[in-house]
C-alpha positions as CSV (number, residue, x, y, z in Angstrom):
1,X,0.0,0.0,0.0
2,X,2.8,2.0,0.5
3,X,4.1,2.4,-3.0
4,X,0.6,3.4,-4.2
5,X,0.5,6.1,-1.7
6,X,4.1,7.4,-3.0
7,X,2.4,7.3,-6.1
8,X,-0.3,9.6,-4.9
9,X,1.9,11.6,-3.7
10,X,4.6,11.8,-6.8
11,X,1.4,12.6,-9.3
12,X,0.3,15.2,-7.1
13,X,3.7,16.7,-7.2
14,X,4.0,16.8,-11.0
15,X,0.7,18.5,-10.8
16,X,1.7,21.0,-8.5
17,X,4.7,21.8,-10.4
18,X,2.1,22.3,-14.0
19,X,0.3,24.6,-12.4
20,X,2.8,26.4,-10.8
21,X,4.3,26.4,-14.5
22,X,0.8,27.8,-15.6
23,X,0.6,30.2,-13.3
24,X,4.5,31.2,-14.0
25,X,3.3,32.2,-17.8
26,X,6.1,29.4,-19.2
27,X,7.0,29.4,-22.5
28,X,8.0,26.4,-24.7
29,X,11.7,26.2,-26.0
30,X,11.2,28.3,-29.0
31,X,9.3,31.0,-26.6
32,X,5.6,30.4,-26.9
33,X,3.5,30.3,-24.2
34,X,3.3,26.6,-22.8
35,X,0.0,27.2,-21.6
36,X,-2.1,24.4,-24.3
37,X,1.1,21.9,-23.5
38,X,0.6,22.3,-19.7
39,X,-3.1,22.1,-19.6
40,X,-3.1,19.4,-21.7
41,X,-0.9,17.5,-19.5
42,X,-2.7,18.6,-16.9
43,X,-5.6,16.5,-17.6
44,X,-3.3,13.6,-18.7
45,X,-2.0,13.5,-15.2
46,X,-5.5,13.7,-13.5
47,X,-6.8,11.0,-16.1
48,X,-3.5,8.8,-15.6
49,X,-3.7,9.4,-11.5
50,X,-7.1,8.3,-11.4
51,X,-6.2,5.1,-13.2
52,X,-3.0,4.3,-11.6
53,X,-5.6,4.1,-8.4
54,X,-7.8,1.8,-9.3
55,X,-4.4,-0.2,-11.1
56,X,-2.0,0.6,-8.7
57,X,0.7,0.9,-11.5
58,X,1.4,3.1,-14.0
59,X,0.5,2.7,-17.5
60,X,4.1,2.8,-19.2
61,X,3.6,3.3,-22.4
62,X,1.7,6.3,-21.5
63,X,4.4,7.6,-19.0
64,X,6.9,6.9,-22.0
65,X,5.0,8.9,-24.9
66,X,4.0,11.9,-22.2
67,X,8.0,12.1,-21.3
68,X,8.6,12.0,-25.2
69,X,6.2,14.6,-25.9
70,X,7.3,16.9,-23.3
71,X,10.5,16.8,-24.1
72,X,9.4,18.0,-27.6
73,X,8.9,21.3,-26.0
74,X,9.9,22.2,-22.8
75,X,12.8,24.6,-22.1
76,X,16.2,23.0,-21.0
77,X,15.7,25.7,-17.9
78,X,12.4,24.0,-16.8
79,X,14.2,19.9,-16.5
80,X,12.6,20.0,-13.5
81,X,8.9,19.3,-15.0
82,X,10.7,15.9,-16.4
83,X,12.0,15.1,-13.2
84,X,8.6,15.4,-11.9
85,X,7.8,12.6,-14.5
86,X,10.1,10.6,-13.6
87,X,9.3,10.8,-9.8
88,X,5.6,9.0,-10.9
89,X,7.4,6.2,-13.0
90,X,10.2,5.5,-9.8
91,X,7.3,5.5,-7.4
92,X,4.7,2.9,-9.9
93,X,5.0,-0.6,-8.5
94,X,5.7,-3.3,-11.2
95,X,2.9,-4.0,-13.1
96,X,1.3,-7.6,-12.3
């Protein structure tokens, strides 16, 4: 029960750290607003939280195309978002 509350507690971090992002006015790496990007991961991460509940994994494939994606655009000064990411995917239990 543990990991799935580290889980928790690792998505609820990466979503902190979107909307702080959001709320910071970020801009992508070629300096556009990242607004659409964050608010679209935003609801990823609230879909992906919900179903990593009633899992209690991750789904990797998902955690592998979302890190993919981000990387696409976010700035080299904002790594921090990825790390985020990565916190959820060190936390997920092995799938059964």
């Amino acid at each position: 029960m543990a990991k799935v509350q580290d889980l928790e507690v690792a998505f609820e971090a990466a979503l902190t750290h979107v909307e702080r992002s959001l709320a910071g006015g970020m801009k992508t790496m070629n300096g556009k607003s990242a607004r659409p990007q964050l608010e679209k991961l935003e609801r990823e991460l609230r879909l992906q939280r919900d179903q990593a509940r009633n899992r209690g994994t991750v789904d990797r494939d998902w955690f592998q195309q979302t890190v993919r994606w981000v990387t696409e655009w976010v700035p080299d000064t904002e790594i921090t978002l990825i790390a985020a990411l990565g916190r959820i995917v060190r936390s997920a239990p092995p799938a059964a």
